[in-house]
PATORMI-491045 format. One record per residue (C-alpha): residue number from 1; residue in three letters; z, y, x. Coordinates in Angstrom, 3 decimals. Layout:
BEGIN
[NUM "ala" [Z Y X]] ...
END
This chain:
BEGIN
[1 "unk" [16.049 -27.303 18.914]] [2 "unk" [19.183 -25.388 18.607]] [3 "unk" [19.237 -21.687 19.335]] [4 "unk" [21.067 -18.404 18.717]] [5 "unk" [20.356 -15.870 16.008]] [6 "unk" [22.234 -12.473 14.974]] [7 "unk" [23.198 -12.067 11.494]] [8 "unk" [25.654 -9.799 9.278]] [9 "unk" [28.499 -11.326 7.685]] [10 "unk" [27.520 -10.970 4.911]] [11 "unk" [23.995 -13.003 5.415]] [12 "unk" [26.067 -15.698 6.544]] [13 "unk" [28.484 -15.928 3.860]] [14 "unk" [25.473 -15.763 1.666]] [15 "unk" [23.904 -18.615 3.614]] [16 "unk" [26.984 -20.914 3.017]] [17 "unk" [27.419 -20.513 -0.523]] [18 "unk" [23.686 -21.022 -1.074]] [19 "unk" [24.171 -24.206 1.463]] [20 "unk" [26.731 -25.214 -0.839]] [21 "unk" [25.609 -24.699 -3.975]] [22 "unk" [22.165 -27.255 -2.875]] [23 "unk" [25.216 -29.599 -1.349]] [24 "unk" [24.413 -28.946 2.248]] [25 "unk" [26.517 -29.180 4.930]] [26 "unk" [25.840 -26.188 6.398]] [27 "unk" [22.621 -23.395 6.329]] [28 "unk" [20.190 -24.794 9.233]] [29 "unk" [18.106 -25.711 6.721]] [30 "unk" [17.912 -22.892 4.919]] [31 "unk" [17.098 -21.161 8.085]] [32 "unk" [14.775 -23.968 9.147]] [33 "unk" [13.174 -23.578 5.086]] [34 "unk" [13.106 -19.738 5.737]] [35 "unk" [11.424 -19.605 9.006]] [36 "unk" [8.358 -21.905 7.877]] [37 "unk" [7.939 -19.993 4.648]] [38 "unk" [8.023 -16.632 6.831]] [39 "unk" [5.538 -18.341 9.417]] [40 "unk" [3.273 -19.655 6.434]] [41 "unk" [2.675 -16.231 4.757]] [42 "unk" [1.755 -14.287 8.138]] [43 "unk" [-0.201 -17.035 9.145]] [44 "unk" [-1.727 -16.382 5.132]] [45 "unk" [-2.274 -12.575 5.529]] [46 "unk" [-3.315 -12.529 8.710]] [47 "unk" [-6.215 -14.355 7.494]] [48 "unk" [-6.489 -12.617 4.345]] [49 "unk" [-6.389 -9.136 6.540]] [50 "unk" [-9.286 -10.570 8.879]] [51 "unk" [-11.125 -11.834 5.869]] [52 "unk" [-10.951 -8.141 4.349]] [53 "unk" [-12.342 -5.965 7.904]] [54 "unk" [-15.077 -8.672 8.122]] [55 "unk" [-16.281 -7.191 4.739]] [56 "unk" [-15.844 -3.882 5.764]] [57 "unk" [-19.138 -1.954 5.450]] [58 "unk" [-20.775 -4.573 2.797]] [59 "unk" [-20.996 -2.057 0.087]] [60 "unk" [-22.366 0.991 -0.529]] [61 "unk" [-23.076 4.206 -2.650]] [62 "unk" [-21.988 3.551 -5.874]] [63 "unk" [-20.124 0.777 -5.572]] [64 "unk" [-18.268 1.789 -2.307]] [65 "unk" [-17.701 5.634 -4.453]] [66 "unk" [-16.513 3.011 -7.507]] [67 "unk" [-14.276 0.835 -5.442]] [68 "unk" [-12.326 3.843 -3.762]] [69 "unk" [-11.990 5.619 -7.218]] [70 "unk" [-10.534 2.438 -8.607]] [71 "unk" [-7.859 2.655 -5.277]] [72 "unk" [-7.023 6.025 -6.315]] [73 "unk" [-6.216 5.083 -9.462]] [74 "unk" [-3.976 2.486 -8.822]] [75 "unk" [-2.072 3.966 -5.649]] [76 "unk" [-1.388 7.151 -8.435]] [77 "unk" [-0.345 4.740 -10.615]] [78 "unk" [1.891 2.673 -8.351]] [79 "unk" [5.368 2.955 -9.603]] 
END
């Protein structure tokens, strides 16, 4: 199916010399490669996201008082 997209010059021009470097033609199918690898990792953490709230609730005292120190270590941590 052929459609329409917006992009910056500069995302084309980037498109056609990756194109060109794999010997394509032209940069559908990097667009075609970058939309199923976009569509594959939501599909992926949507999943992942549903499988966390499911478990939402499951522990609790120590381990829940564990588990959020351990958070608050890493997000401190982060950079």
């Amino acid at each position: 199916m052929r459609t329409t997209i917006e992009m910056t010059d500069e995302q084309r021009a980037k498109l056609l010399h990756l194109a060109a470097k794999r010997g394509m033609k032209g940069f559908s199918g990097l667009v075609q490669e970058a939309l199923e690898e976009y569509l594959r990792t939501r599909e992926d953490r949507d999943s992942e996201v549903r499988a966390a709230l499911a478990m939402r609730g499951s522990l609790k005292g120590k381990e829940a008082e564990q588990l959020a120190a351990a958070c608050r270590r890493v997000r401190e941590d982060w950079r």
